[in-house]
C-alpha positions as CSV (number, residue, x, y, z in Angstrom):
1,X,0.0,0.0,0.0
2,X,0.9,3.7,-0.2
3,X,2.1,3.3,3.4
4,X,4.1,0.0,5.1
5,X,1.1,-1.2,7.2
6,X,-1.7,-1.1,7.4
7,X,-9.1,-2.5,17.4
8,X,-19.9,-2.2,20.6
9,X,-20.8,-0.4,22.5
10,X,-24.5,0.2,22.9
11,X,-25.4,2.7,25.6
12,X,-27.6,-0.2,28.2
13,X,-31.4,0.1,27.4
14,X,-34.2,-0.2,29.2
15,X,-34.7,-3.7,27.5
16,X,-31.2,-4.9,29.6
17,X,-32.3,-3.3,32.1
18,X,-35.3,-4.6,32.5
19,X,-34.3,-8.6,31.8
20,X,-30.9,-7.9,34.5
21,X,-32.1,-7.9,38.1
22,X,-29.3,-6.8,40.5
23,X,-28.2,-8.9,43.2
24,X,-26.1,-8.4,46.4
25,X,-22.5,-10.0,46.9
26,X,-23.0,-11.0,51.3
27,X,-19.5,-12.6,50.4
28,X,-17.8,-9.7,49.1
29,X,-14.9,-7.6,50.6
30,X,-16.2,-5.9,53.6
31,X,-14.9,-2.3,54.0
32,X,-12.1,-3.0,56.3
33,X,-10.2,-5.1,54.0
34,X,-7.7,-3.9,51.6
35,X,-9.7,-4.7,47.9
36,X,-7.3,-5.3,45.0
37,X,-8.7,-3.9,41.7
38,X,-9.8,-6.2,39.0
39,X,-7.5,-7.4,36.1
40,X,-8.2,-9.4,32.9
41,X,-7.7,-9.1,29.6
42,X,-10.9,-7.9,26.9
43,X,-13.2,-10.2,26.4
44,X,-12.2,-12.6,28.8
45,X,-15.0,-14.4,31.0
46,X,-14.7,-16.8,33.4
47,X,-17.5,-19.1,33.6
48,X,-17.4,-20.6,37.5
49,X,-19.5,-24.3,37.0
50,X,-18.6,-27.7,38.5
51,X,-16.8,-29.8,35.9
52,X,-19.9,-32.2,35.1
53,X,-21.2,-29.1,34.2
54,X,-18.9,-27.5,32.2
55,X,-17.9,-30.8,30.6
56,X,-21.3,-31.7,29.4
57,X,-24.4,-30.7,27.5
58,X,-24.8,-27.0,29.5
59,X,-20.8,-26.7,28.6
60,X,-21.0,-27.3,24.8
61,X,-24.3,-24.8,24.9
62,X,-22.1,-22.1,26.7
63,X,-19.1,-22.9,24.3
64,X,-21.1,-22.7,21.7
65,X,-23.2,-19.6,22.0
66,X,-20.4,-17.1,23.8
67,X,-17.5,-18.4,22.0
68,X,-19.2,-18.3,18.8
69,X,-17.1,-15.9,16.0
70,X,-16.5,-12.4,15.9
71,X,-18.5,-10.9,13.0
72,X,-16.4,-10.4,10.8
73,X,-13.0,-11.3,10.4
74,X,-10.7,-13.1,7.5
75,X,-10.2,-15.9,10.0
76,X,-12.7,-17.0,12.9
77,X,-11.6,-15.7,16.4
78,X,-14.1,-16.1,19.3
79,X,-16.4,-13.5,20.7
80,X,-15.6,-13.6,24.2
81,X,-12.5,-15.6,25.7
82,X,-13.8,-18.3,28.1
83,X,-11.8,-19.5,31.0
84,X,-13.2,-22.0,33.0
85,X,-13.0,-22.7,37.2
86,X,-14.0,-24.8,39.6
87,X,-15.5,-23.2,42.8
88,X,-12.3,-25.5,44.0
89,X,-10.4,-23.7,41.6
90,X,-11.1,-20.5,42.8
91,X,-10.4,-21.2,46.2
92,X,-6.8,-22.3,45.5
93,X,-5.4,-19.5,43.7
94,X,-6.7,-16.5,45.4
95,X,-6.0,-14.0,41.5
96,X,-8.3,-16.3,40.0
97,X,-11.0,-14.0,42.2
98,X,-9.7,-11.4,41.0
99,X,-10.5,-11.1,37.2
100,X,-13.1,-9.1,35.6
101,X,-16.2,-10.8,34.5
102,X,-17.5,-14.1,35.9
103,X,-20.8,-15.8,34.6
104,X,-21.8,-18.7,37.6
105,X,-23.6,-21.7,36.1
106,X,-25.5,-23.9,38.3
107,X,-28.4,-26.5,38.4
108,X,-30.3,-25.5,41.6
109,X,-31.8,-28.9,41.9
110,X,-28.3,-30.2,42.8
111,X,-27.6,-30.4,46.4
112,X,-24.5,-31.4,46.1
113,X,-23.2,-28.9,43.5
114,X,-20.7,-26.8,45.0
115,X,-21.0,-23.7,42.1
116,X,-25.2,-23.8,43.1
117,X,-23.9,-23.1,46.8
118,X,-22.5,-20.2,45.8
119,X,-25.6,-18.6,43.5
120,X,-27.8,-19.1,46.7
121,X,-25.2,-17.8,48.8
122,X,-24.6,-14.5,46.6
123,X,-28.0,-14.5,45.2
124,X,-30.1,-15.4,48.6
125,X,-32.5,-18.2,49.1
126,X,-35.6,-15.5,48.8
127,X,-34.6,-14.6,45.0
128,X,-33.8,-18.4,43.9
129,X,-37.6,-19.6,45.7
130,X,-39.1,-16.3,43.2
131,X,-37.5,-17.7,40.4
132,X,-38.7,-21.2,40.9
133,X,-42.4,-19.7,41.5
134,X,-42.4,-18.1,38.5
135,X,-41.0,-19.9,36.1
136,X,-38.9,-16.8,35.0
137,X,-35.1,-17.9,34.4
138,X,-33.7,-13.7,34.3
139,X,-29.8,-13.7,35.0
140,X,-28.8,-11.8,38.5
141,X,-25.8,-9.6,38.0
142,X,-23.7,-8.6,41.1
143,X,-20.6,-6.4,41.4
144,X,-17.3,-6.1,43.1
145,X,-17.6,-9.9,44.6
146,X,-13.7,-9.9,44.8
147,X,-12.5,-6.8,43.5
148,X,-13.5,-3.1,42.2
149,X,-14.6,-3.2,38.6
150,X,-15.8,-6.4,38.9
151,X,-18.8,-7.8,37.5
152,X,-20.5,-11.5,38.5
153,X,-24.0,-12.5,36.2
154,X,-25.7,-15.6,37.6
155,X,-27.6,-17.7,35.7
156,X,-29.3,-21.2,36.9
157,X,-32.1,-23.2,36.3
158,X,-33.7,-25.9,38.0
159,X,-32.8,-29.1,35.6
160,X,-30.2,-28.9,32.8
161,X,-32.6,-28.5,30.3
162,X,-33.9,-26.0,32.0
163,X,-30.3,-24.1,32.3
164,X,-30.0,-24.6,28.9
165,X,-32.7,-23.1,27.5
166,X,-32.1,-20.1,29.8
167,X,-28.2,-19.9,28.6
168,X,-29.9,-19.6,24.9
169,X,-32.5,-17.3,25.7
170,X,-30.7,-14.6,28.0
171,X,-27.4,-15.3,25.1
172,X,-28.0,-11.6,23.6
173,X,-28.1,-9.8,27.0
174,X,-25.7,-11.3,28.7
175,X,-23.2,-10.6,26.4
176,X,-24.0,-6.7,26.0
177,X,-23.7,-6.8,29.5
178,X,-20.3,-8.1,29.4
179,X,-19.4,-5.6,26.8
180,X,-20.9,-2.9,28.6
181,X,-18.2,-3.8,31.7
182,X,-15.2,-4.2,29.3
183,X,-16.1,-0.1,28.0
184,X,-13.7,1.4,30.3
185,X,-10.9,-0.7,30.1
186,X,-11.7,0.0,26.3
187,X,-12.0,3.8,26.6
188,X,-8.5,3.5,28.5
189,X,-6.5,1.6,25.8
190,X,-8.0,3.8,23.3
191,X,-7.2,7.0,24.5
192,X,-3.9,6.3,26.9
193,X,-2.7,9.2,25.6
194,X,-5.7,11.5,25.2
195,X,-7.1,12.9,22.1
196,X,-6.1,14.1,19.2
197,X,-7.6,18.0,19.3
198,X,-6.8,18.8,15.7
199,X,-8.0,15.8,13.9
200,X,-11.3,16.2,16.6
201,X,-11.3,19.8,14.9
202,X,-10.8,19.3,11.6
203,X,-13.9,16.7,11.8
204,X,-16.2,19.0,13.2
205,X,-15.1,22.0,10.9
206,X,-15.3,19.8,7.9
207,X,-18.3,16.9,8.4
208,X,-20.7,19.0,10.7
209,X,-20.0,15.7,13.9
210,X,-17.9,15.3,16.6
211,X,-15.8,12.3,16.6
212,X,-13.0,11.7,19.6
213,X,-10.0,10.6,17.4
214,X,-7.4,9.2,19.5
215,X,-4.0,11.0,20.0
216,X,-1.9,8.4,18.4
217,X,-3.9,8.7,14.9
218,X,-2.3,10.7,12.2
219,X,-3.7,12.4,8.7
220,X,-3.6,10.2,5.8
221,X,-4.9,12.3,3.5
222,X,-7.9,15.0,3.4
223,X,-9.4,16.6,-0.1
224,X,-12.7,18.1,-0.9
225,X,-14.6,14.7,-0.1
226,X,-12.3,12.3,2.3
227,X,-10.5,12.3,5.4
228,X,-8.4,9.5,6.4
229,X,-6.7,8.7,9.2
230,X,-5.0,6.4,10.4
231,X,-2.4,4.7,13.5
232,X,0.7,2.4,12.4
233,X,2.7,-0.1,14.3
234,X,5.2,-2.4,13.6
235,X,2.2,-5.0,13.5
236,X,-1.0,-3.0,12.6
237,X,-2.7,-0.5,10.6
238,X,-5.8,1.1,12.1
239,X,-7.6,3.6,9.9
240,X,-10.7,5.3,9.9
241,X,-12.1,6.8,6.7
242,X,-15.0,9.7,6.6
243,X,-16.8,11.3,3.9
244,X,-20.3,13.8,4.1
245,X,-23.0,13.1,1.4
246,X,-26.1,15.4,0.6
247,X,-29.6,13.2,1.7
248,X,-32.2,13.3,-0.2
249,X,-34.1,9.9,-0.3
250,X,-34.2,6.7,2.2
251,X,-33.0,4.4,-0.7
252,X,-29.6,5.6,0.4
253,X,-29.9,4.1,3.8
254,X,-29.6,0.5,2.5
255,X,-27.0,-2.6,2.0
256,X,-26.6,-1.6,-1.6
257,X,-26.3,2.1,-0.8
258,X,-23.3,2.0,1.6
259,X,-21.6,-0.5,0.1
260,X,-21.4,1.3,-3.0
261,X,-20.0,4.4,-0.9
262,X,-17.7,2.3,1.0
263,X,-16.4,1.1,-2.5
264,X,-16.1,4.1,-4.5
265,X,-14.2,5.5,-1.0
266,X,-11.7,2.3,-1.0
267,X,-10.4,3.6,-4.6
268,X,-8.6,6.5,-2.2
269,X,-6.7,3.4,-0.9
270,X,-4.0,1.4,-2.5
271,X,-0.8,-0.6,-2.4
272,X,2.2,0.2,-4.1
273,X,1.6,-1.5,-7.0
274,X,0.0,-0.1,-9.8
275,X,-3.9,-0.4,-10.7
276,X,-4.5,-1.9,-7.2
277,X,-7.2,0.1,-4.7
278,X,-9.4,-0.8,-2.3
279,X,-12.6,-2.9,-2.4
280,X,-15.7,-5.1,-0.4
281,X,-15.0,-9.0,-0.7
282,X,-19.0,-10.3,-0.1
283,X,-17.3,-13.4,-2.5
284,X,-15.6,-15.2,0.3
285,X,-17.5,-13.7,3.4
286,X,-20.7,-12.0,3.3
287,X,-21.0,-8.3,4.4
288,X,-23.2,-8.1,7.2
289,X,-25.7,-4.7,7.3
290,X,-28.3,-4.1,9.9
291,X,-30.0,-0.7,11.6
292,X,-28.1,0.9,14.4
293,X,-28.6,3.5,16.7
294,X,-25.5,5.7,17.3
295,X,-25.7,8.2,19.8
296,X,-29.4,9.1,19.1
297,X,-28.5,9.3,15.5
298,X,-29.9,6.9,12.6
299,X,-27.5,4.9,11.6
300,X,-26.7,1.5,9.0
301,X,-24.1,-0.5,9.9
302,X,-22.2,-3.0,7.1
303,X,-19.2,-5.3,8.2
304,X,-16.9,-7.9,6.3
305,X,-13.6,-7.7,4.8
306,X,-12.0,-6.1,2.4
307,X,-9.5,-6.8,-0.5
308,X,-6.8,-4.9,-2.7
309,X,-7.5,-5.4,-6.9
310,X,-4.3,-6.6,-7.8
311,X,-2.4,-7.7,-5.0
312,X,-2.7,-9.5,-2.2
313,X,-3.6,-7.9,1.3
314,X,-7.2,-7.9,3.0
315,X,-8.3,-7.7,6.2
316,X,-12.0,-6.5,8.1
317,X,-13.7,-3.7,8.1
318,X,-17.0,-2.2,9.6
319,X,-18.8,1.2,8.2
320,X,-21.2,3.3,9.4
321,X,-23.5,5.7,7.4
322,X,-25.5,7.6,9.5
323,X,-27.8,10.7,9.4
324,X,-27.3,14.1,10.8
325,X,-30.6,15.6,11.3
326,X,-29.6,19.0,11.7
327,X,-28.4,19.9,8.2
328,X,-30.1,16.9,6.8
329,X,-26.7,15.1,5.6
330,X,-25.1,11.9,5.6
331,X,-21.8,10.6,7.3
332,X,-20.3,7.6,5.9
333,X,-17.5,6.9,8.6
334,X,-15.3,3.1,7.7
335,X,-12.9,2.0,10.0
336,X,-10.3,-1.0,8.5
337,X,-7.3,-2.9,9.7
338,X,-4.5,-4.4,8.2
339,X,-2.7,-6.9,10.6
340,X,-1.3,-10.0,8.8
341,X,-0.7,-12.4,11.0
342,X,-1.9,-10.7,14.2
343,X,-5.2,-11.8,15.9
344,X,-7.7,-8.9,15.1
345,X,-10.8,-8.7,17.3
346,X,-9.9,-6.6,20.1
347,X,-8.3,-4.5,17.7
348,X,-11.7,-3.9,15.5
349,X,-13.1,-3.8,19.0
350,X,-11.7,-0.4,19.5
351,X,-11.9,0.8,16.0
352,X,-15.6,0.4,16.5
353,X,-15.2,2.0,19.6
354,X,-14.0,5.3,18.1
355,X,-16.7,5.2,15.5
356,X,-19.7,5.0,17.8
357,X,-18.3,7.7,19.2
358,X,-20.0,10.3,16.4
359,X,-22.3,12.8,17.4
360,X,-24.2,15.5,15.8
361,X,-23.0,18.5,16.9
């Protein structure tokens, strides 16, 4: 390429909100105890479930579901990082209590299950007899068990069929939940070194948005239609590409619309061969599209990888094209990663990050 090289969050709706119930930790840290902060890597979660458990049908279910891919990338990686322990487990390595997210997985019908101790310890006898009652299988989430910054979700059921289908069913929320704890150790990796106050500017002076571009992104290139930016490293490429359209029908809030912008954009981008530029791949992987919301602002969303004509270098990307209502335009905003080699979610994970972080001004 023309340069050596080339990672979502919702806000928490009243819909999570309203399938979470809180719960209180009566094991937790009291006040007089010195309480180490949590640690743990993005996307990490460890499920707490005795081994019968996690070794049969409930286990391939939660494999299954939460370690299912990453839309989209050139070659699968998981969604979330599972680690699995033992209530044992915990209790012989006292960091294990220490880590960031923790889903607990117990049958309540098992007496003799040390992980459905637990839940009706942390959870309380009063909340697992409602559940039973009602038939209602709603996760409990709980914070700071072990450490500050800490998050614990309980989910049981009273037979493993039962736990099962509750697993499926609460999938969706559960994992924005999770997401929605990792945001600031996101935010903090993003911007470790704060923002960058003249690329924020020149997007506001030239698109009508804000956008918080990180400090470690540079300018690419900027003309009468395009700005591109972008942060190397001797293993990466992250870029972000933005362009303002005119609106004037709905027809261009569709799949065909904004992947016909993202590709007429991608001929800005090349290698350093000749004849070679930028373009969707929907051959080998589909591109993905659905409705967002972005900050109260209407918004498509396309994902899938992209390819250079010509040469041989690809990698994912995601787009946004969104609408500013107040001077009726359009904001197509593309974020792309070149990493060869390199594992690639958490690094779209904060590309997307940065996007969702438009607003009208």
């Amino acid at each position: 390429m023309n340069h050596k090289g080339f990672v979502i969050y919702a806000a928490w709706t009243v819909m999570y909100a309203l399938l979470f119930s809180s719960c209180t930790n009566s094991s937790g840290p009291s006040s007089l105890q010195s309480i180490p902060t949590a640690f743990g890597n993005i996307g990490q979660v460890v499920v707490v479930a005795d081994d019968d458990v996690w070794e049969g049908a409930v286990g391939d279910t939660l494999q299954f579901y939460y370690s299912s891919a990453y839309l989209i990338l050139p070659q699968p990686e998981p969604m979330l990082d599972l680690v699995h322990f033992t209530p044992e487990d915990l209790a012989k390595e006292p960091t294990r209590r220490e880590l960031r997210n923790y889903i607990f997985v117990g049958n309540m019908n098992d007496e003799d299950s040390p992980t459905a101790r637990m839940i009706k310890e942390d959870v309380g006898e009063a909340a697992i007899q409602e559940a039973k009652e009602s038939g209602k299988r709603i996760p409990k989430v709980g914070k700071d068990k072990w450490a500050r910054g800490q998050m614990t979700v309980y989910q049981f059921g009273f037979s493993e069929d039962e736990l099962i289908q509750a697993l499926k069913d609460n999938f969706d929320v559960i994992v924005n939940r999770i997401q929605k704890s990792d945001q600031d150790r996101v935010d903090a990796t993003v911007y470790i070194g704060g923002e960058n106050g003249s690329l924020n500017s020149l997007v506001r002076n030239k698109l009508g948005v804000k956008l918080r571009v990180p400090k470690d992104y540079s300018l690419a290139l900027e003309n009468d239609d395009i700005i591109w930016m972008r942060r190397e490293t001797e293993e990466s490429s992250s870029n972000i590409l933005m362009k303002r359209l005119a609106y004037s029908d709905p027809k261009q809030l569709t799949k065909e619309s904004i992947k016909a912008i993202r590709d007429s954009v991608g001929r800005y981008v090349s290698s350093e061969l000749e004849d070679t530029y930028m373009k969707i791949n929907d051959v080998d992987l589909p591109m993905f599209f659905e409705v967002k919301n972005l900050n109260k602002l209407y918004a498509v969303e396309a994902r899938g990888i992209w390819e250079i004509e010509n040469d041989y270098m690809g990698g994912p990307f995601v787009s946004y094209l969104v609408h500013n209502p107040k001077d009726n335009s359009l904001i197509f905003i593309d974020g792309f990663l070149h990493a060869p080699g390199k594992d690639k979610r958490n690094m779209m994970m904060m590309i997307e990050y940065v996007l969702q972080t438009v607003e009208a001004l």
